[in-house]
C-alpha positions as CSV (number, residue, x, y, z in Angstrom):
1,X,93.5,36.1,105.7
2,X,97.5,37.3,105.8
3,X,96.1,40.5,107.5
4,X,93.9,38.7,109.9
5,X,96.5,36.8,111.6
6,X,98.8,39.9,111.5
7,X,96.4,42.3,113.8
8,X,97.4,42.5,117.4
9,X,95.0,44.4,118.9
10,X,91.5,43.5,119.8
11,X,90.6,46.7,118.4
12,X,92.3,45.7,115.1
13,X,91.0,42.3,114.9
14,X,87.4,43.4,115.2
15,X,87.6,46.2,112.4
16,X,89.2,43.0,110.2
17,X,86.6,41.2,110.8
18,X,83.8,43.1,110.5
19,X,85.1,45.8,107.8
20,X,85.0,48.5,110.4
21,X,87.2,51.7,109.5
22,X,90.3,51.7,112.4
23,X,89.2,52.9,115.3
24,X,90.8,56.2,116.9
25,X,92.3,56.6,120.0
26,X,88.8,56.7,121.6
27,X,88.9,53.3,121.4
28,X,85.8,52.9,119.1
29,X,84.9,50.5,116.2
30,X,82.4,52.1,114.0
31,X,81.3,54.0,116.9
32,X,79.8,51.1,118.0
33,X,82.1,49.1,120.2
34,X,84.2,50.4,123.0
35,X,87.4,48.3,123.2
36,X,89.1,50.0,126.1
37,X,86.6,49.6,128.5
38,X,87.9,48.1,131.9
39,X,85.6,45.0,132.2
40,X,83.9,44.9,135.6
41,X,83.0,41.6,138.0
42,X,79.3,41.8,135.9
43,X,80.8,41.5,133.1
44,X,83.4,38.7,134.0
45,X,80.4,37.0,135.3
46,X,78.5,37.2,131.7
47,X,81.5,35.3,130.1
48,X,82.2,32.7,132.7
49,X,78.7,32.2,132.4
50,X,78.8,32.4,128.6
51,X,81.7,29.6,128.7
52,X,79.9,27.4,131.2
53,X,76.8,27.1,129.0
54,X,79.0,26.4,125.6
55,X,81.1,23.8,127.2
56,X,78.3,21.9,128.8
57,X,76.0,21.9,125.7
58,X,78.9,20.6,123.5
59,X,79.8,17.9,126.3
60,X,76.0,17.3,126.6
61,X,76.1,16.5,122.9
62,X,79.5,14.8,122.5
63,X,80.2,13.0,125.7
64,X,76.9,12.1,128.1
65,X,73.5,13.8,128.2
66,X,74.0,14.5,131.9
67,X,76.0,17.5,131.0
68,X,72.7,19.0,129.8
69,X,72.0,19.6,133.7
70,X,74.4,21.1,133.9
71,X,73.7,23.6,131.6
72,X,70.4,24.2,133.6
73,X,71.9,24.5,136.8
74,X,73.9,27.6,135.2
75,X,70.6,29.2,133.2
76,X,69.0,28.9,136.8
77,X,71.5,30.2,138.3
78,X,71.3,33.6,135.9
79,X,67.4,33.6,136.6
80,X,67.6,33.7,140.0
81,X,70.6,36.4,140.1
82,X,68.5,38.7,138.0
83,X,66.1,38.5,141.1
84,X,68.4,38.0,144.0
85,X,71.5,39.9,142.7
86,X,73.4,37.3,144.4
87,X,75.8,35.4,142.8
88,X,79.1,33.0,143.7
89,X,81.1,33.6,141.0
90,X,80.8,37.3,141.4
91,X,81.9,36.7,145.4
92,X,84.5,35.0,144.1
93,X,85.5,37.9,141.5
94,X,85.4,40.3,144.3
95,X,87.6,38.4,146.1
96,X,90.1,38.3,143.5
97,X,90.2,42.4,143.1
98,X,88.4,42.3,140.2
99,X,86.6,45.9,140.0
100,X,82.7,46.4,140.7
């Protein structure tokens, strides 16, 4: 566990975790995971959404079962970008400079 909180890389942390060899200066872990990627507004979106969905389940379960609609409004919202391709938190992203 000493070793774990010692890394300071992502790239570290993962081959820790997950008994990967340390990765090169390609920036891959087992050839599997690229760590140096630049993250794009797609993928920002993923993880906002990703948070969203976590928080509002555990508030759904710990504070008041209304949070639960929440959690729909945000799974909707991820159905209907997959047909639309519009989405306000990707606006938003874009406005921010994040890259496409």
């Amino acid at each position: 566990m000493d070793s774990l909180i010692k890394t300071t890389t992502c790239m570290e942390l993962f081959a820790t975790v997950f008994d990967y060899e340390k990765t090169g200066a390609d920036g891959y872990i087992g050839g599997i995971i690229d760590m140096k990627r630049e993250m794009k507004v797609i993928d920002w979106t993923h993880v906002i959404a990703g948070i969203f969905i976590l928080v509002s389940l555990a508030l759904g379960t710990l504070a008041h079962p209304y949070w639960y609609f929440f959690t729909a409004f945000v799974g909707l919202n991820l159905f209907q970008f997959g047909f639309t391709g519009f989405c306000l938190v990707g606006l938003a992203l874009k406005k921010l400079g994040v890259p496409e």
